[in-house]
Backbone bond lengths (Angstrom), bond angles and torsions (degrees), N, CA, C in turn:
res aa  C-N    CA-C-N  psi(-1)  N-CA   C-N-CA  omega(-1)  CA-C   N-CA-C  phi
1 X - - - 1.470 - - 1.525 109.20 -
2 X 1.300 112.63 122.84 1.524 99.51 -174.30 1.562 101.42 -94.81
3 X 1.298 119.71 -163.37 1.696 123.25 -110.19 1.419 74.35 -113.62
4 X 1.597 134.01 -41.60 1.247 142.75 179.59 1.394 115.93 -21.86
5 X 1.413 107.22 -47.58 1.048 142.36 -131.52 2.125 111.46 -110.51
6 X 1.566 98.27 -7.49 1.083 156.39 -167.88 1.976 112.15 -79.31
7 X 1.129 132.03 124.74 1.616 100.95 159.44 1.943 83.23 -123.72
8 X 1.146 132.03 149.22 1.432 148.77 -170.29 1.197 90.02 -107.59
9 X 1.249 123.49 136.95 1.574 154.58 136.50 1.278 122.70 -69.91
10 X 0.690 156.85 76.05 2.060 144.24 170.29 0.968 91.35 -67.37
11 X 1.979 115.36 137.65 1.437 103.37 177.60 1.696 76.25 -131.39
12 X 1.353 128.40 139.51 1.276 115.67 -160.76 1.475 112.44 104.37
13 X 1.104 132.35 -21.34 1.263 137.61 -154.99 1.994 116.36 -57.55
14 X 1.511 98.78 3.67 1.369 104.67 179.45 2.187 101.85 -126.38
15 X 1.508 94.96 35.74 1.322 104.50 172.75 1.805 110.91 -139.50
16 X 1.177 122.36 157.25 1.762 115.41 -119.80 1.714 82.77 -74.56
17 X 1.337 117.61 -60.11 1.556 123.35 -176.82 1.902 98.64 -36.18
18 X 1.394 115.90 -59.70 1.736 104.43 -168.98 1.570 98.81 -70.02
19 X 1.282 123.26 -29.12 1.723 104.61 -171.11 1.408 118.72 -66.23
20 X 1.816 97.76 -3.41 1.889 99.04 -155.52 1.842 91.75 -112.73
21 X 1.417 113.98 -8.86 1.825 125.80 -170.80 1.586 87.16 -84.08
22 X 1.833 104.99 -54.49 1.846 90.43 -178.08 1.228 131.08 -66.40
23 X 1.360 115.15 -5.86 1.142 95.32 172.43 1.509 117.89 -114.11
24 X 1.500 111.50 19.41 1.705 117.19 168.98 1.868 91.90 -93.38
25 X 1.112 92.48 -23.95 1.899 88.23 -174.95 1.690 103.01 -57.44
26 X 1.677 98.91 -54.56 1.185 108.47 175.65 1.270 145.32 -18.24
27 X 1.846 92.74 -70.75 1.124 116.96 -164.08 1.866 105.22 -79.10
28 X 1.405 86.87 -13.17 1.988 96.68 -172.95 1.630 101.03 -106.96
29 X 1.283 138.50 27.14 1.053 173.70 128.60 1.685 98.19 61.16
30 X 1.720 98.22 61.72 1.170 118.39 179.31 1.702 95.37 -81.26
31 X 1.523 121.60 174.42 1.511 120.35 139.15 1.157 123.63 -97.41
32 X 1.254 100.00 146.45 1.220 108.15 -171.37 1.788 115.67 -144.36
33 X 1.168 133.61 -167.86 1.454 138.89 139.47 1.237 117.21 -157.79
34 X 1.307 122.21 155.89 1.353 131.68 -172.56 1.571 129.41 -125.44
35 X 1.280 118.54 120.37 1.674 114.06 -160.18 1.107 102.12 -124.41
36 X 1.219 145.38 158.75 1.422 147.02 141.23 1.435 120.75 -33.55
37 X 1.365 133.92 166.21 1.414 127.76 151.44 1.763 110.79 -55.21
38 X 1.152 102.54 -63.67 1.168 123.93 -176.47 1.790 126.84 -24.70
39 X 0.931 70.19 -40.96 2.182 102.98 -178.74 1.534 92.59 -52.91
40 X 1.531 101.31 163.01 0.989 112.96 174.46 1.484 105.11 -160.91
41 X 1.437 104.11 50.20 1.738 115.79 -160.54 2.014 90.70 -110.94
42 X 1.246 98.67 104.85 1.948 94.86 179.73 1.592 93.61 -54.18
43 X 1.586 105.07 142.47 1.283 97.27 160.81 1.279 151.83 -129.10
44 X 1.598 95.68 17.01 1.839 125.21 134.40 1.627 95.78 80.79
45 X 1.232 93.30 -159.64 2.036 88.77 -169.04 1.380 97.26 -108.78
46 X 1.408 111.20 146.97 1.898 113.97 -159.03 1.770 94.09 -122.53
47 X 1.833 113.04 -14.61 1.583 92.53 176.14 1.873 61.95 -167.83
48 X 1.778 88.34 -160.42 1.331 110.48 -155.24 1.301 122.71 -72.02
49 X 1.942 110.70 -15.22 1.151 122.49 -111.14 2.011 81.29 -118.54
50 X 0.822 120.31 141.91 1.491 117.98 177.90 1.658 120.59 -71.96
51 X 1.494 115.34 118.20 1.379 132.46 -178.69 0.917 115.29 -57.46
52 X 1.511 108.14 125.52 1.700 120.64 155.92 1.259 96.64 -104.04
53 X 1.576 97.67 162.51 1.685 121.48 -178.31 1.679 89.73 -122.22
54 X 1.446 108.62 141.36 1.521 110.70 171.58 1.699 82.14 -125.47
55 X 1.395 105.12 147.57 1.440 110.06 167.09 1.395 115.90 -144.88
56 X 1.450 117.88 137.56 1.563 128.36 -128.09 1.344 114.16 -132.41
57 X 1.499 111.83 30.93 1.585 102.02 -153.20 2.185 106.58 -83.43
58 X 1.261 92.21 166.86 1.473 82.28 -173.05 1.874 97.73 -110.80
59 X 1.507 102.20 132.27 1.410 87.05 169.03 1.435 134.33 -67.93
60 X 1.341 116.81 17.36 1.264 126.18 -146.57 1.900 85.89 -110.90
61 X 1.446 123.44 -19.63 1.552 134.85 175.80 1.804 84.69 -114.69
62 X 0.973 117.88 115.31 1.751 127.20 157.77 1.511 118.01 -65.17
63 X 1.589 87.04 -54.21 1.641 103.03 -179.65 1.944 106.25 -44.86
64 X 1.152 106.71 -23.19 1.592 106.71 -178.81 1.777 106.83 -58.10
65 X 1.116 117.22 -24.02 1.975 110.43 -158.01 1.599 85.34 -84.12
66 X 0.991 127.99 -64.58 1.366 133.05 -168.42 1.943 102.34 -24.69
67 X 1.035 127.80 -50.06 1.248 143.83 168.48 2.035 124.85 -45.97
68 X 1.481 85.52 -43.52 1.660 92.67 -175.25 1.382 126.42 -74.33
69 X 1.755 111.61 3.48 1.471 101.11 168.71 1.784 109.46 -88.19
70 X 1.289 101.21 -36.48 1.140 89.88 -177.80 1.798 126.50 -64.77
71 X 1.184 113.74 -37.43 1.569 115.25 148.49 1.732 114.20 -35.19
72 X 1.256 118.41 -72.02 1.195 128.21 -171.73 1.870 95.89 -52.14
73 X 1.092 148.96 -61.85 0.874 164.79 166.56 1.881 100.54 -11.05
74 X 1.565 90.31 -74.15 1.912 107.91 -177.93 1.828 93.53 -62.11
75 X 1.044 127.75 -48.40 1.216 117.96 -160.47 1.483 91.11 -57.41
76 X 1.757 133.18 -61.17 1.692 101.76 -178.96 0.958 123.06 -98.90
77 X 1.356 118.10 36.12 1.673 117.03 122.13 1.328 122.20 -15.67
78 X 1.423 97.99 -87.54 1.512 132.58 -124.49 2.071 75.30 -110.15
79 X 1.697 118.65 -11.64 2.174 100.03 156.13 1.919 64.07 79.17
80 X 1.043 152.19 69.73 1.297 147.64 163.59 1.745 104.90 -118.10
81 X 1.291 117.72 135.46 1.434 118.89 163.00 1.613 106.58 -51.78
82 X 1.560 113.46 173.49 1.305 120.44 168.67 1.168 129.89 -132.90
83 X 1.269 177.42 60.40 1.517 150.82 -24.15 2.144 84.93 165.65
84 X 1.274 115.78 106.84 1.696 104.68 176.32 1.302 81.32 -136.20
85 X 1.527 101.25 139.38 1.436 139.47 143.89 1.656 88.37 -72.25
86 X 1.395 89.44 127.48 1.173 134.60 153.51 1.847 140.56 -74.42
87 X 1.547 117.20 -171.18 1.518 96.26 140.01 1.219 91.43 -159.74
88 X 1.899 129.16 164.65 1.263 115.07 164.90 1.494 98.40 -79.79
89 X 0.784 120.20 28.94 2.036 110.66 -175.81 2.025 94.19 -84.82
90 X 1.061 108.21 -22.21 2.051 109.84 167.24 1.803 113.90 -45.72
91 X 1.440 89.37 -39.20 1.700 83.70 -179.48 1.370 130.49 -109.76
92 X 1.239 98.74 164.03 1.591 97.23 -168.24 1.269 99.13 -139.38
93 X 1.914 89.23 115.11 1.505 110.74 167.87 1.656 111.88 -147.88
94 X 1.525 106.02 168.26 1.528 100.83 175.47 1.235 142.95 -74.71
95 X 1.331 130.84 168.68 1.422 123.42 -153.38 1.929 110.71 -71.93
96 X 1.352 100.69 111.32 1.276 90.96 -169.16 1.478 118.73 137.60
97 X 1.054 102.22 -61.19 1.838 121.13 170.21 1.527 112.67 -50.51
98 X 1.972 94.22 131.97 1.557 97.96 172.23 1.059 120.81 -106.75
99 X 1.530 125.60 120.58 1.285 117.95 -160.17 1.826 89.39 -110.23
100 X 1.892 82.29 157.87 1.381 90.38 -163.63 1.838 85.02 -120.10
101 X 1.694 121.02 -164.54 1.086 126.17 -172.53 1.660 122.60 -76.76
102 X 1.174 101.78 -24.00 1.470 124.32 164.69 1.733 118.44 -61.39
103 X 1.434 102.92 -14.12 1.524 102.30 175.20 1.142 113.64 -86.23
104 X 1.784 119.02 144.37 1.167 128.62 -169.72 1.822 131.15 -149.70
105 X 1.714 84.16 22.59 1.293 108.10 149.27 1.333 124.33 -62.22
106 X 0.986 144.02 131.40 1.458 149.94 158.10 1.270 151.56 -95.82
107 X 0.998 137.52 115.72 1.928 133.70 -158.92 1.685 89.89 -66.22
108 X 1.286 121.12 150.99 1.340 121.95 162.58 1.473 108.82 -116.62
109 X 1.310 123.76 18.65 1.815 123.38 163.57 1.471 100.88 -57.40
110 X 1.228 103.68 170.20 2.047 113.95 -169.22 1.642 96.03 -81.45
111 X 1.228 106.20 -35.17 1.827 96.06 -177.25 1.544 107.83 -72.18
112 X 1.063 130.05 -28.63 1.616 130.10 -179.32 1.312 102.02 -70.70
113 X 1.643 131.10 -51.59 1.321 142.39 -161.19 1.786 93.18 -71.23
114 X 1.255 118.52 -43.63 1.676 113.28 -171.51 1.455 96.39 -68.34
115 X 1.072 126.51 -46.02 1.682 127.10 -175.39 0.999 114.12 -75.61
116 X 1.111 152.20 -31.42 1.735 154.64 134.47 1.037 106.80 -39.44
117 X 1.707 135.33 -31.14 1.532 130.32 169.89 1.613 116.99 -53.37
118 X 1.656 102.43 -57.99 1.311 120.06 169.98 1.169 133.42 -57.26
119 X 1.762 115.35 -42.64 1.243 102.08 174.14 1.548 126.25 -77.26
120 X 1.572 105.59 16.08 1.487 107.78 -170.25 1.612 91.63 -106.02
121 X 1.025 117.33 -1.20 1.714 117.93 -179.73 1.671 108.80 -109.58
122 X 1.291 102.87 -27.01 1.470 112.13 169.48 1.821 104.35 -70.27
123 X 1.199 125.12 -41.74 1.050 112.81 -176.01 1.328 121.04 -81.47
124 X 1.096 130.62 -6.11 1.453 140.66 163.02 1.464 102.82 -44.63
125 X 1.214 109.47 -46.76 1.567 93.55 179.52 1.427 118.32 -84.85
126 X 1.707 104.61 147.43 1.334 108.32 -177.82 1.674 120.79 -53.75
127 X 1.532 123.79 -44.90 1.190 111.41 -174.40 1.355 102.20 -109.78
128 X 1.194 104.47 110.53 2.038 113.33 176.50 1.883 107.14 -143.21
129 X 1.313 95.87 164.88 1.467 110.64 -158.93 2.081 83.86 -141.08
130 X 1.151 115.61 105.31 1.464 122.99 152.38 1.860 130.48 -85.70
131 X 0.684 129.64 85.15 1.287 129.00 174.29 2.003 123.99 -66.29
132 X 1.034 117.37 100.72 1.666 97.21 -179.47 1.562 100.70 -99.49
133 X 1.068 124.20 110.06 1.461 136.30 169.32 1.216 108.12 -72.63
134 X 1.675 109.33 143.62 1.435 129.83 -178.29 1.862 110.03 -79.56
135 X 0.918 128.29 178.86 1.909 127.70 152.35 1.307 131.84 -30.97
136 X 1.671 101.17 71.16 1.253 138.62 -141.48 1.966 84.90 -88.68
137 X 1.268 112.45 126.10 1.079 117.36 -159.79 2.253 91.92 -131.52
138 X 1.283 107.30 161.91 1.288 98.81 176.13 1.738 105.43 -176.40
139 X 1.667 137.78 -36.13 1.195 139.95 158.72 1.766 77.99 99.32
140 X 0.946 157.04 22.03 1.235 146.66 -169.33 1.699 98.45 -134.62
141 X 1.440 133.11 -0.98 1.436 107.36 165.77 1.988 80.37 -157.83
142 X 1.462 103.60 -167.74 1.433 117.49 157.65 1.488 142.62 -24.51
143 X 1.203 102.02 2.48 1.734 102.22 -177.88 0.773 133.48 -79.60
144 X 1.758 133.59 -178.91 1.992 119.92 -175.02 1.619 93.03 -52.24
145 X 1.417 115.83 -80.92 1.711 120.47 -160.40 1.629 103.92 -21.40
146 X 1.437 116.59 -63.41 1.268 114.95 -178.00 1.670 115.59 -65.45
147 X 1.052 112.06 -29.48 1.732 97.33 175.71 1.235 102.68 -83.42
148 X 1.237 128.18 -13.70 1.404 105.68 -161.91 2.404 103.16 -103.49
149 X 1.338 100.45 12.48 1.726 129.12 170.94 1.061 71.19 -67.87
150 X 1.234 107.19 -95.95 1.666 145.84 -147.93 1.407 93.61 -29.53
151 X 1.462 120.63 -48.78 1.994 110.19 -164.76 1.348 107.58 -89.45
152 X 1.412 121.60 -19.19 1.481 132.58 172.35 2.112 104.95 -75.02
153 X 0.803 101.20 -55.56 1.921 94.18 157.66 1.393 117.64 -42.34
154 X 1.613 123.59 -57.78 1.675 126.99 -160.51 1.327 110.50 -96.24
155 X 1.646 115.53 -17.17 1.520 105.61 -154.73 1.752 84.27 -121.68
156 X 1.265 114.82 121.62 1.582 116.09 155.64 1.805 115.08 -58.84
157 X 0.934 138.05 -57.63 1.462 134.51 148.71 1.764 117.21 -80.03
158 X 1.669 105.43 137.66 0.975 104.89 169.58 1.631 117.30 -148.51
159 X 0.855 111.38 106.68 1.689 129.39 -175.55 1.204 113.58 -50.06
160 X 1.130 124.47 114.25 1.551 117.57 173.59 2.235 114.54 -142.39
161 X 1.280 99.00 144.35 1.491 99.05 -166.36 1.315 118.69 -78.66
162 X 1.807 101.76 137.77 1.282 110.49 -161.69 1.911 111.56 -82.93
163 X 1.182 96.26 -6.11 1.471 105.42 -147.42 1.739 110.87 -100.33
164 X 0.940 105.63 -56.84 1.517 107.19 178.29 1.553 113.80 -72.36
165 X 1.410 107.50 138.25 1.873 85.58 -165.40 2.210 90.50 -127.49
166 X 1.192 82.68 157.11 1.801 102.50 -164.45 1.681 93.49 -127.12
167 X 1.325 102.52 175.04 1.530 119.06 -153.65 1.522 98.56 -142.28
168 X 1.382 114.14 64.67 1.458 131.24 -174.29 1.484 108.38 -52.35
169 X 1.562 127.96 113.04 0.993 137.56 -155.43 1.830 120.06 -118.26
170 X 1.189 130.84 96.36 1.240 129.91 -166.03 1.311 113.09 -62.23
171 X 1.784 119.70 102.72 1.526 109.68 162.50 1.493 121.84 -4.69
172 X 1.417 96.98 -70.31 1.855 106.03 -157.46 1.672 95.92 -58.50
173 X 1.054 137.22 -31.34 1.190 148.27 -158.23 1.509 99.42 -77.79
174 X 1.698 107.19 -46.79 1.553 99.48 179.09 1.583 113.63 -58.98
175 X 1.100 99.57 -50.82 1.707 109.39 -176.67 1.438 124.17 -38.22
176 X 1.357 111.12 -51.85 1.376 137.07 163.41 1.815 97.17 -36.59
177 X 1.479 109.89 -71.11 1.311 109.49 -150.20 1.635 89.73 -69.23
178 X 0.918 138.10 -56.08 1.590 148.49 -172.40 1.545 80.69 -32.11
179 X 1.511 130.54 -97.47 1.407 139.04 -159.60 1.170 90.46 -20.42
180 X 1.596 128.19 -65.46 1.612 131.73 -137.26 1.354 103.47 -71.02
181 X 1.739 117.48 -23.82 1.292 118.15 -167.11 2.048 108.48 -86.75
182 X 1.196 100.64 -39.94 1.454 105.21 175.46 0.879 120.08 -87.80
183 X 1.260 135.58 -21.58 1.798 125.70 160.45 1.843 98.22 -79.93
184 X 0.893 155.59 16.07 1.331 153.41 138.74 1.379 105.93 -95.25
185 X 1.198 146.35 -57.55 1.487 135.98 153.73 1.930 109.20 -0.40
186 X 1.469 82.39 -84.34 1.257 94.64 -149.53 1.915 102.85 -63.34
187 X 0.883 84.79 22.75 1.920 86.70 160.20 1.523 128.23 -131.73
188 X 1.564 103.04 3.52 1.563 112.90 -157.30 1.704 93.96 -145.71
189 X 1.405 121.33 68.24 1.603 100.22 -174.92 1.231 115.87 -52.86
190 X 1.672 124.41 -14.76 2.084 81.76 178.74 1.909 130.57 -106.21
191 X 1.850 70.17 45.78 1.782 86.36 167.10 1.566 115.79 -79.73
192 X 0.963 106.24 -46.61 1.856 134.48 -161.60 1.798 74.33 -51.34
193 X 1.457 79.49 125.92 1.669 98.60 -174.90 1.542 127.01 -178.71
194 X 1.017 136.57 -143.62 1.159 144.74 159.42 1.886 124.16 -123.53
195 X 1.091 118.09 152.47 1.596 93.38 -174.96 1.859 75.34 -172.48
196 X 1.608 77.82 161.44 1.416 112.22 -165.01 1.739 113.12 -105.30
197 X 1.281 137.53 130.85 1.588 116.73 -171.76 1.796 102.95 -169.73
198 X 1.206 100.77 122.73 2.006 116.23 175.24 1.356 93.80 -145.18
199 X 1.824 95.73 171.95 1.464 116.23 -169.59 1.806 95.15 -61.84
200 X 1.570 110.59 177.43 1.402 74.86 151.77 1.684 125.66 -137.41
201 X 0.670 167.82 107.73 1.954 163.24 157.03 1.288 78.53 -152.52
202 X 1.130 135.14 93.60 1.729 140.87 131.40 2.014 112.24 -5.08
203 X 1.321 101.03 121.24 1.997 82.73 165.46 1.416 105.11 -151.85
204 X 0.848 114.32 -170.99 1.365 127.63 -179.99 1.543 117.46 -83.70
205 X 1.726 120.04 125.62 1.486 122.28 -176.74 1.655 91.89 -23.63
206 X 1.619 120.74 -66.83 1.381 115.44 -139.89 1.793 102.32 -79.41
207 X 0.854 126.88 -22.10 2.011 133.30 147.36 1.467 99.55 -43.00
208 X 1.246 135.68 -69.70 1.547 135.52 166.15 1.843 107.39 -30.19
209 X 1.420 98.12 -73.30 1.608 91.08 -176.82 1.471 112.82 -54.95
210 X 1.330 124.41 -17.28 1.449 114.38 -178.34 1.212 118.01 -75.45
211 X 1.366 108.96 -47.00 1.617 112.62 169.36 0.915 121.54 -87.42
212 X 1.606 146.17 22.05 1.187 152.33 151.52 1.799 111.48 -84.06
213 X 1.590 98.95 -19.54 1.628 101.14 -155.71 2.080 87.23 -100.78
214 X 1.498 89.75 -37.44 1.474 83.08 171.51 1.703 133.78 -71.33
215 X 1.548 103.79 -27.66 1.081 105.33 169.19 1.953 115.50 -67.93
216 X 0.962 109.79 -46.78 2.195 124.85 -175.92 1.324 88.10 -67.12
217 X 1.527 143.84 -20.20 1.320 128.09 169.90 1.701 115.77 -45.00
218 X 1.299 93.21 -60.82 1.711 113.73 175.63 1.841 116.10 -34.89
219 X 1.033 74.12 -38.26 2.199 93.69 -175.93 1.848 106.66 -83.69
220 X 1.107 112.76 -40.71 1.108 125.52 -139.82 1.518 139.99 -163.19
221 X 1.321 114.97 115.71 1.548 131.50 -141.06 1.907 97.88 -60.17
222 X 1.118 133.68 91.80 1.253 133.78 176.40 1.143 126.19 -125.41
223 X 1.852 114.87 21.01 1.138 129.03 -179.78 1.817 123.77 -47.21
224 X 0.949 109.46 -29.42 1.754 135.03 -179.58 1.482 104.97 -68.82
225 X 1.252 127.04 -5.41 1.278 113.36 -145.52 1.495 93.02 -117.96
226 X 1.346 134.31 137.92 1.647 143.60 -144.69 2.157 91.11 -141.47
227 X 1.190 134.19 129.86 0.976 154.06 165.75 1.698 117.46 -119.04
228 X 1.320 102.87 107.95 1.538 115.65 164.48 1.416 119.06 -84.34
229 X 1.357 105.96 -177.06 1.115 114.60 -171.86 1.654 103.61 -136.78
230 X 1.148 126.17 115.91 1.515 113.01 178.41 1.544 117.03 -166.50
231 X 1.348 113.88 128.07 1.798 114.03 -170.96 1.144 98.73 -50.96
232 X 1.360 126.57 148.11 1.249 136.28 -171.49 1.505 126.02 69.07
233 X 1.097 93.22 11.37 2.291 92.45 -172.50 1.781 80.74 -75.92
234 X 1.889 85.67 -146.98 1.225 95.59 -160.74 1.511 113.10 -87.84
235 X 1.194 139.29 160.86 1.014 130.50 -156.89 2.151 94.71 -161.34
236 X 1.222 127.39 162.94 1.471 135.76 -159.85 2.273 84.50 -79.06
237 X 1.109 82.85 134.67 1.905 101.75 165.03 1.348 114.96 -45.59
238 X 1.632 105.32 -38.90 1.330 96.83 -177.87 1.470 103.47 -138.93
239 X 1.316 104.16 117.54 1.848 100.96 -168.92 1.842 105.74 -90.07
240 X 1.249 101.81 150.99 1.395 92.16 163.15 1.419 108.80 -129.87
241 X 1.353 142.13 174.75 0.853 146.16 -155.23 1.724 111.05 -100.71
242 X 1.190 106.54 -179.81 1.816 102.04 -178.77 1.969 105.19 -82.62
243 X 0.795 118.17 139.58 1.307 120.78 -176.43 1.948 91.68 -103.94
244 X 1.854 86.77 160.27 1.521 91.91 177.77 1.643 84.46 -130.59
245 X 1.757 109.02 110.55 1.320 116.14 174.07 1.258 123.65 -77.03
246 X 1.662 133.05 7.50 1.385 146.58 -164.51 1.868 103.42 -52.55
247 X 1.079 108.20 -39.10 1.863 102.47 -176.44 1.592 101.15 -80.92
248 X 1.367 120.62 -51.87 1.280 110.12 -169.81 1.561 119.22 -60.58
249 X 1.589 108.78 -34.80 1.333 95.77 159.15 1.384 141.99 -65.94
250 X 1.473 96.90 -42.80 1.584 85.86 164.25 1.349 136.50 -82.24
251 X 1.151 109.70 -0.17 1.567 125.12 175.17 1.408 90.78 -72.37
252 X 0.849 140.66 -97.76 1.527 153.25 -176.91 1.393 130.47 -70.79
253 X 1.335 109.66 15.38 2.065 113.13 164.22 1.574 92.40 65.23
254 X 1.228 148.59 33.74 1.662 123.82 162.41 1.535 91.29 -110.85
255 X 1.490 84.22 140.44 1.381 125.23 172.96 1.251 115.58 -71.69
256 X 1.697 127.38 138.12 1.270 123.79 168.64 1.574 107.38 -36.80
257 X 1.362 107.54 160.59 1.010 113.93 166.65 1.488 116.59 -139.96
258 X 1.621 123.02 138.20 1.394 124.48 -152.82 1.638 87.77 -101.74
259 X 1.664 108.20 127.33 1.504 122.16 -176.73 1.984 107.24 -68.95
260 X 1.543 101.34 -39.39 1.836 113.02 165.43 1.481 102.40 -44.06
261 X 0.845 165.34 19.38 1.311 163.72 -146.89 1.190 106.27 -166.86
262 X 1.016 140.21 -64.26 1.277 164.79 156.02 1.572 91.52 -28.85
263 X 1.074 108.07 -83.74 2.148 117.22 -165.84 1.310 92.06 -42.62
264 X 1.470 123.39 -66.30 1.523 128.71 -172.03 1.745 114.67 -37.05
265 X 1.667 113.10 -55.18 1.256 121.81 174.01 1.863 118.32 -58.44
266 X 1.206 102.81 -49.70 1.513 110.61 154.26 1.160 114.81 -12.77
267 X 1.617 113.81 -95.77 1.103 146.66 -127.80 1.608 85.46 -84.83
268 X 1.242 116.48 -55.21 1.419 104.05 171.02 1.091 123.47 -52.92
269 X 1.312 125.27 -26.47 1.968 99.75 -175.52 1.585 89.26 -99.59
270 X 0.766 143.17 -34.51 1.469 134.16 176.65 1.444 121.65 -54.82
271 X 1.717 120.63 -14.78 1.260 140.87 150.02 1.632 117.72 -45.11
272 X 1.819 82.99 -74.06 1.553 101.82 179.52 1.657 109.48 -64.03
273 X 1.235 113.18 -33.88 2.124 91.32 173.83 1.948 96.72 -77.11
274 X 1.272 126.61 -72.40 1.001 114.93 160.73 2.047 124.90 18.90
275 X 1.550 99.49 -76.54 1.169 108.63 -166.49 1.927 91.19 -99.09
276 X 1.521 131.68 -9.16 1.662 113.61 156.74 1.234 109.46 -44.35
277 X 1.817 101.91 -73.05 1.221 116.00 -161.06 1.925 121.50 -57.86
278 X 1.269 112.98 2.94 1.466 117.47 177.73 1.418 97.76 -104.88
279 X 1.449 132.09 -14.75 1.125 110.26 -176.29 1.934 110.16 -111.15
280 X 0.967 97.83 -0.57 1.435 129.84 155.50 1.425 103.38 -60.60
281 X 1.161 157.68 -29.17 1.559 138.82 -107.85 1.616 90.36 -167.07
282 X 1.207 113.56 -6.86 1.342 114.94 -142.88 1.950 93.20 -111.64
């Protein structure tokens, strides 16, 4: 059944991955609607076409999981596909290692254990699409990229670790791949699955702060600002591990995708709202 044929849910749609899906839905002038987690507005049949639920929560808000059964719940209601963002932050492996879908080690932190809750209720249903996203980055809520602005603004030195390396992952980038995976789904059942997906050249948090600090240079007076390098500095709240995207690409034709590209695109529109909203105010 192709995707046309489809009405999309964003449930999340005010978290960075759903804010960046509505507006590829948008612009590709799918239907769709978009709710918060939070909501609790049923949202019933909107045309002919059979409902998917995409659900978008960011681990970076916890308070978001508490929310996703009851979504999951309406979705088989209403015999609806299911589409979850994920995170690789579920597994637990060492610094370095690419884990592929076959891995079945597990993180036992409370955010891995709530998301391992869900995706075992998400998979109950027959047609579902799991995504576990890598160091899902976006400047639009709580994450490393954005905390680590924030300490490059206040802190003239700022320490950050050279050693453990993450797979800095562009929101908009997830969104993209999500679309690509459920409008190909829904024509090919033995996609509906689970799959693994981050930017990709692996680096070090403090490689992240470099090219995050070099890119916000361009925007913004941060000449003062001194970056170390040191095992143990600072490093993302919630790490996830390196993913090995080999099935999802070939399952579905997407191309690596370079996260440098990604930060650059970021950082620019987060400039430009950034500098709207000050002249807005003004």
């Amino acid at each position: 059944m192709a995707i046309s044929s489809f009405h999309t849910h964003i449930i999340g749609a005010n978290r960075p991955v759903g804010k960046c899906l509505t507006r590829l839905l948008a612009e590709q002038n799918f239907m769709y609607k978009g709710v918060s987690l939070e909501s609790r507005e049923r949202q019933g049949l909107q045309s002919s076409g059979r409902p998917v639920y995409v659900l978008t929560p960011s681990v970076y808000n916890p308070e978001d999981f508490q929310h996703l059964e009851f979504w999951i719940d309406q979705a088989r209601s209403e015999d609806a596909a299911i589409v979850l963002l994920s995170s690789m932050a579920v597994i637990e492996a060492t610094n370095g290692t690419l884990v592929d879908e076959t891995w079945h080690v597990f993180s036992d932190t409370q955010v891995a254990q709530h998301l391992l809750a869900i995706e075992e209720l998400v998979r109950q249903n027959p047609q579902h699409l799991i995504l576990r996203a890598g160091q899902v980055f976006s400047l639009m809520n709580d994450d490393f990229a954005t905390r680590l602005l924030t300490a490059i603004r206040h802190e003239q030195i700022l320490t950050v670790d050279m050693k453990r390396h993450i797979a800095p992952t562009p929101a908009d980038d997830v969104a993209e791949v999500m679309l690509a995976m459920f409008k190909q789904a829904s024509c090919a059942d033995h996609l509906w699955g689970t799959y693994h997906f981050s930017g990709v050249e692996p680096v070090s948090s403090y490689a992240f702060a470099e090219a995050l600090l070099s890119e916000a240079r361009q925007y913004e007076n941060l000449g003062a600002a001194e970056l170390h390098s040191q095992e143990g500095g600072q490093v993302p709240y919630v790490w996830t591990p390196l993913s090995d995207n080999t099935l999802l690409f070939h399952s579905f034709g997407i191309k690596p995708k370079a996260w440098r590209k990604g930060l650059s695109r970021l950082i620019r529109q987060y400039y430009r709202v950034d500098m709207a909203d000050s002249s807005v105010s003004v």
